[in-house]
C-alpha positions in Angstrom: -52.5 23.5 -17.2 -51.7 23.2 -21.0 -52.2 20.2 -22.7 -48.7 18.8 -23.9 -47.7 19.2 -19.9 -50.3 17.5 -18.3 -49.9 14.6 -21.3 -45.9 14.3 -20.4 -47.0 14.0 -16.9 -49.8 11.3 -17.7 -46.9 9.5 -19.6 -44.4 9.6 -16.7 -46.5 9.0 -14.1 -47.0 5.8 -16.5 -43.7 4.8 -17.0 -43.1 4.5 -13.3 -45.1 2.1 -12.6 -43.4 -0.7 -13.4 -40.6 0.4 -11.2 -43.1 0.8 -8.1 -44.2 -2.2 -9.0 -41.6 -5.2 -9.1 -42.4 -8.8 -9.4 -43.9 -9.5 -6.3 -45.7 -6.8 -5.6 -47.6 -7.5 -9.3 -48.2 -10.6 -8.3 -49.8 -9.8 -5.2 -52.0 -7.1 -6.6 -54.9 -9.2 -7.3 -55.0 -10.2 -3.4 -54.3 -6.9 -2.2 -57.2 -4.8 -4.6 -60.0 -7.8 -3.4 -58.5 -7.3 0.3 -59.3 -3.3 -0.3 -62.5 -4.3 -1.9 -64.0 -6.2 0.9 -62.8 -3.8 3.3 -65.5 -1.5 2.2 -68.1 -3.5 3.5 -69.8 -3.0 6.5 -69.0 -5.4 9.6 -68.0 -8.3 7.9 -65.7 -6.2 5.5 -62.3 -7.2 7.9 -63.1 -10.6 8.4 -63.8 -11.3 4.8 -60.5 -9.6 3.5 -58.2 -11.8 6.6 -57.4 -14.0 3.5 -56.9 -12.2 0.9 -54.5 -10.2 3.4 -52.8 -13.2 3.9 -52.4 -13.9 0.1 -50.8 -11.0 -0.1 -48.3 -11.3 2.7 -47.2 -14.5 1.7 -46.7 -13.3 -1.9 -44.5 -10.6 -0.8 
């Protein structure tokens, strides 16, 4: 893939962002990446991210 497509790509894929993400959902992506984050964990992974889950529901 030549250069200058993939870099207009990169740049679009860049400028929508913002419009995927509106206020809330910004606000909420703290709670919603350590929610993923604990997830990952073995066993206690789900219990530990209840909270954060929660966070981010009431955010939204």
């Amino acid at each position: 893939m030549p250069t200058q497509l993939r870099f207009a790509l990169a740049c679009a894929a860049v400028a929508a962002c913002p419009f995927l993400l509106d206020g809330c959902a910004l606000a909420a992506l703290p709670c919603r990446l350590t929610s993923a984050a604990l997830k990952v964990v073995p066993v206690v992974g789900h219990a530990a991210s209840t909270p954060f889950d929660a966070c981010a529901t009431a955010i939204d």
